[in-house]
N, C-alpha and C positions, 0 to 999 in steps of 0.2 A: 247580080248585086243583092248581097240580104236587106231585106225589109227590117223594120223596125222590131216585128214582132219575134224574127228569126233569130234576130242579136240579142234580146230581151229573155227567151230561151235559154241559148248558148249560155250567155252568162249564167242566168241561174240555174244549167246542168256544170257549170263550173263551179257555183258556191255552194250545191250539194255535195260535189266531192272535197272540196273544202271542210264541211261541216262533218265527213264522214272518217277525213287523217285528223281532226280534232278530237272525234267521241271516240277515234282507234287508239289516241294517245301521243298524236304529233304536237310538238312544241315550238315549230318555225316559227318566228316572228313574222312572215309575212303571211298565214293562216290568218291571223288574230288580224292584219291589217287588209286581208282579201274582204272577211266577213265588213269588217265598218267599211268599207268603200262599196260594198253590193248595197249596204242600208243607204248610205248616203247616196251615192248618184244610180242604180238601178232600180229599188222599190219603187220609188217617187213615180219614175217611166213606166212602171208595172202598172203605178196607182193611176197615173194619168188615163192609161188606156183601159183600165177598168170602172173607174168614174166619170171619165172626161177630161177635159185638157183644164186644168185649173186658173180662177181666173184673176189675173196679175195686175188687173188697170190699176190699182193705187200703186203699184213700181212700176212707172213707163219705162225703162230699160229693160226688167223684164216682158213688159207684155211685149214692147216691140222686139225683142228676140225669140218669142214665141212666132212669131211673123214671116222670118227668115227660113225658108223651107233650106235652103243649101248647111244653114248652123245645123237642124239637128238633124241631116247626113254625117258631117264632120263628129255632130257627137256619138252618134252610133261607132261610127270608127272607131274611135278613141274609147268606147267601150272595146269593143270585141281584141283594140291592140293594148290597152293594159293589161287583160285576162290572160292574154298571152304571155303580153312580158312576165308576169307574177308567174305562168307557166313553167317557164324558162329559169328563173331567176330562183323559182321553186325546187328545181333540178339541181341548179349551181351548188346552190348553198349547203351547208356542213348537217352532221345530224347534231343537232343545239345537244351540248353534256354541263349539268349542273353539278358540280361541284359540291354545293352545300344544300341542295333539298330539303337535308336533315333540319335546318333552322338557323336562326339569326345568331349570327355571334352578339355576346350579350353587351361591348361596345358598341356595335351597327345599330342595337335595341336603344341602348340610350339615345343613341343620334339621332334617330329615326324620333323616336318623343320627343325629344327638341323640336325638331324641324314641323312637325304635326301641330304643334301650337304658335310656329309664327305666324300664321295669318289674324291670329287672336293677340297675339303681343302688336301686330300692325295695326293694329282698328284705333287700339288705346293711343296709336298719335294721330289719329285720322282729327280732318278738320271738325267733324262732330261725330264724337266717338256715340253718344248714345243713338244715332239716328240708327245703327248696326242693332239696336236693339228689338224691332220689329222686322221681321222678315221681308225681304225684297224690298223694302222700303229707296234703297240705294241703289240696286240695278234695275228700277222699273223705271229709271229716269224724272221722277220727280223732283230728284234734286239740283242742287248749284251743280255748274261745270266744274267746281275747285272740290268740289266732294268727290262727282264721278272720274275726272281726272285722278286720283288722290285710290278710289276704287279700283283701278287697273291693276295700281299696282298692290294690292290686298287680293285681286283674284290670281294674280300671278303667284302670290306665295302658295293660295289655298289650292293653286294646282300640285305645287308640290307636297305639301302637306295633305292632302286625299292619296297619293301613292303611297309615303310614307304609314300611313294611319293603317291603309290595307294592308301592308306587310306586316304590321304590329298584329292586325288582326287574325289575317292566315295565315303567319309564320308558323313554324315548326314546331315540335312537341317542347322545343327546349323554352318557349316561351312561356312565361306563367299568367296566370288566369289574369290577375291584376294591369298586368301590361296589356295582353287584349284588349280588357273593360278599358283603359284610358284612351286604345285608340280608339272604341267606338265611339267612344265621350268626343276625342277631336276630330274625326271624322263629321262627325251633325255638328260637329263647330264651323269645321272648314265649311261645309255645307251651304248652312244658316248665312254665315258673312258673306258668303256668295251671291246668294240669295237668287241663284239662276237655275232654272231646271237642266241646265247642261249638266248644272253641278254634278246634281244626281246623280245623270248617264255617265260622267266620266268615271263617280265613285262605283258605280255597279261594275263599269267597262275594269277598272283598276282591280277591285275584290277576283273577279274572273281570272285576270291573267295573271296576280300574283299567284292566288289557289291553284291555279293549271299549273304554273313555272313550278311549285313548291308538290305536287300532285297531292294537294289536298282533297279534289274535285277527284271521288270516284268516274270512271267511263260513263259507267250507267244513270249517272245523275247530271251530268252535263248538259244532255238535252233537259232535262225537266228544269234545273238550274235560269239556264236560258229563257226559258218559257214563262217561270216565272218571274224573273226578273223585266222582261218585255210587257209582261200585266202590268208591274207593282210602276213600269216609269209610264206607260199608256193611262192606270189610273192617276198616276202624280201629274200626271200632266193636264188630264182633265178638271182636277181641283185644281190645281195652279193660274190655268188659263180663266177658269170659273173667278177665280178670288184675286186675281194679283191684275188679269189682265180684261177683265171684259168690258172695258169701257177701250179698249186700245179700236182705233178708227182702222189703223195700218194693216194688222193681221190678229184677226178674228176669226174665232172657229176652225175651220181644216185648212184657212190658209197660212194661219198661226204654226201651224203644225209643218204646213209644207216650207215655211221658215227657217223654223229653228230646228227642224231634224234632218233635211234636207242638203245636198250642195248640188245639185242639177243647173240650179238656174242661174246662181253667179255663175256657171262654168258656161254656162249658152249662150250668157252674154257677152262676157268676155270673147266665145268665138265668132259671135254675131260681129262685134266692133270691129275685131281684122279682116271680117270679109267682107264688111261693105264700112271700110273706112270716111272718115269725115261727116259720119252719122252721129253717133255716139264713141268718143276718147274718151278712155279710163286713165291713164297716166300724160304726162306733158310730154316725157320723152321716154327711152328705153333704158329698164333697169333702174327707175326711180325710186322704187318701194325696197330693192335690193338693196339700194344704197344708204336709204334707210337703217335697214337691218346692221348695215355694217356700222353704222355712226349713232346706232342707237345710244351706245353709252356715252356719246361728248354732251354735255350738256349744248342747251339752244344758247345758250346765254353766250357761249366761243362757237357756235358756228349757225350762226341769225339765217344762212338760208338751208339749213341740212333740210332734207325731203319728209313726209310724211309717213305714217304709217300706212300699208295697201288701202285698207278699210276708207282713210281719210278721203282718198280719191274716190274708189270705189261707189263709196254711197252715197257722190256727191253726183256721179256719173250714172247713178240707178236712177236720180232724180229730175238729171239733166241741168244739173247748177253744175256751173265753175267749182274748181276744188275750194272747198270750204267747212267750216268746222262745222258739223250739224247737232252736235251733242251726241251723239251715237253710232254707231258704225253695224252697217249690216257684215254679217260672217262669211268669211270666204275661205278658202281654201287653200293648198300649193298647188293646186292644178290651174285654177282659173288667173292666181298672182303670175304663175309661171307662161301663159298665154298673153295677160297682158305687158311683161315686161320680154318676154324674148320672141313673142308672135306667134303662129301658129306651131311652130317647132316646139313649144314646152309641151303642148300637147305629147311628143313622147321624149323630150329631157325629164319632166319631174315623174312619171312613172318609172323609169330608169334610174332617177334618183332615189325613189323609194325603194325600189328591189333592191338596189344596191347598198342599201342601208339595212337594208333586213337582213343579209346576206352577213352586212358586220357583225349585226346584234348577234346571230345564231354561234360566232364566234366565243361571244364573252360568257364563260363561264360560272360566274354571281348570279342565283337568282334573282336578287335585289336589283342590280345594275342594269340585266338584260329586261326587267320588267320597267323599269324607267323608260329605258333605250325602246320596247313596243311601245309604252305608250305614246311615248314622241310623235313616233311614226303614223301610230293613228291618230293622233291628233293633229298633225300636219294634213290628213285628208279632210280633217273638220274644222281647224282654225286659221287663221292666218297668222305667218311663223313669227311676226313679232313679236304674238301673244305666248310662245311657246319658247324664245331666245332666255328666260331664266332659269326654264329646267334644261336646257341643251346648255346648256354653262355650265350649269350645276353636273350633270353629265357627263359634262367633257372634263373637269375638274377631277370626279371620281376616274375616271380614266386615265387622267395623266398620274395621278396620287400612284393609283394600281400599275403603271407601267414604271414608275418612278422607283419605288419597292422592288418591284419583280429586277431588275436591276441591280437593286442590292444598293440602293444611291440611301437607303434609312436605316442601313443593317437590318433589314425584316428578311426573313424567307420568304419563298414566294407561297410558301401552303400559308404562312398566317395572313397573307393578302386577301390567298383566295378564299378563306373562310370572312374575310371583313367587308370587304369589298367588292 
């Protein structure tokens, strides 16, 4: 049987050669989704064994799944067989061909600067639109629950408006100078209203993989790109935690850190609870958070008992309370949702679901579309998918539009599709 440290290896000679069809000039979407899932659940395991085991007593769910020696057996597993399936799945899939490299069609440019400033057109209905006016002031939780509520959906747009802004940004030569400057401009907008250092990571993760899709990103400058971009959010993060959070009692200092850039430990929890059931329950029953997702759009007001969002349970089950609103939701995953609502079997449903998803994206020919479609992907390894259901609509929208055309159902040909879309 491998050891802990044996599979902690494995993997990372598996994200080296990852790292290596990246700087060679591969474009799989599941490259770009191998790399954030080593940062999220393998460093952490790296970091633990090189520091120590970090220590979790303010989330008793986590510390008591640090506890369970049989959980992280299961999680080693569950490493060394998603490395594999991404193996496999890496094989399967198509060589991704870009169609428009060359740059934006100058409709896609316009839509695109739309869409980059609705998270700024959303603030000005917010319940107080000036509190957006001081950074993090609204996602450090000081505020009313009718603000942070009201905040969800503002960081929802500024997810899409951060991809949108980097395509404005490293789009093609046919973009002019002016168009750029406005997305930088809504880019540190989208940002700012965010006001969460994910924000950051996700705008740096987005610049990357539009520049790679568009081969902006010389080979040779990819790693140093990387490198410095890994400084610029390690220092942003140090002033952040410094200024926005250091009176926070919860996570402070490198537990802060093993937090918000982490998904290890929601995932050990989650396996810890199916293995030694009637300790700690994350959901009521099976497929609760799913069904959420599905009913997210009925308003509560026609269906008074639809389920919650994962998180709702989740962080009410870190704390060992009955499901309950806490004001905030700790971040989890598809791996760890997919464990609590189908049991230990999601352990390799939602790895399968993501090769499989990668496998579509490398299909779609749009720079644009297929940069959406990765970030999705990675960000289903970092958020929970409720949080991510307005760009997978948005998504699925530009997909049916383009499938729609390509048919011939708008009189368009399908090259002016594939230049828009």
């Amino acid at each position: 049987m491998l050891t802990p440290i044996w599979v902690l290896a494995l993997c990372s000679v598996f994200f080296m050669f990852t790292l290596r069809r990246l700087i060679n000039g591969s474009r799989q979407a599941l490259d770009f989704v191998t790399v954030v899932f080593f940062i999220l659940f393998v460093v952490p395991r790296i970091f633990d064994r090189a520091r120590g085991v970090s220590d979790f007593s303010v989330f008793p769910g986590f510390h008591w799944a640090q506890n369970v020696p049989e959980a992280s057996q299961v999680y080693s597993a569950f490493l060394v067989g998603t490395f594999l399936i991404f193996a496999v799945f890496g094989r399967l899939g198509p060589a991704p061909t870009i169609r428009d490299a060359g740059g934006l069609s100058v409709p896609l440019q316009y839509f695109c600067m739309l869409l980059s400033i609705s998270p700024l057109i959303t603030v000005m209905f917010a319940p107080e639109p000036f509190a957006y006016l001081k950074y993090a002031s609204v996602a450090i939780g000081t505020s009313s629950r009718e603000i942070l509520a009201y905040h969800e959906i503002v960081s929802a747009f500024a997810l899409l408006a951060i991809l949108c802004s980097s395509a404005l940004i490293a789009g093609g030569d046919n973009v002019r100078a002016w168009v750029r400057l406005f997305g930088i401009v809504a880019l540190l907008g989208s940002v700012w209203v965010t006001g969460k250092r994910a924000a950051v990571a996700i705008a740096i993760v987005a610049l990357l993989i539009v520049a790679v899709q568009r081969s902006r990103v010389p080979r040779r400058n990819l790693v140093l790109g990387g490198c410095l971009a890994t400084f610029f959010l390690g220092a942003y993060s140090v002033f952040y935690q410094a200024t926005f959070r250091a009176e926070s009692e919860l996570a402070n200092g490198v537990l802060g850190y093993r937090i918000d850039y982490t998904r290890d430990s929601p995932l050990l929890m989650a396996i810890s609870s199916e293995l030694r059931p009637g300790i700690l329950t994350i959901l009521e029953f099976r497929g609760q958070s799913y069904l959420y997702n599905v009913l997210s759009l009925v308003p509560r007001d026609f269906l008074s008992n639809k389920p919650y969002p994962y998180s709702y349970y989740f962080t009410s089950a870190l704390f060992e309370l009955p499901p309950q609103d806490l004001g905030w939701g700790m971040t989890t995953s598809i791996f760890d949702e997919a464990v609590a609502n189908l049991g230990l079997s999601g352990l390799l449903l939602a790895p399968l679901a993501v090769g499989l998803l990668a496998i579509l994206t490398d299909r779609v020919t749009s720079s644009f579309t297929r940069a959406l479609c990765i970030l999705i992907i990675c960000g289903l390894c970092a958020i929970q998918v409720s949080v991510l259901l307005p760009l997978i609509v948005f998504v699925m929208s530009l997909l049916l539009v383009s499938l729609s055309m390509r048919l011939g159902l708008f009189g368009l040909r399908s090259e002016q599709v594939t230049r828009s879309v």
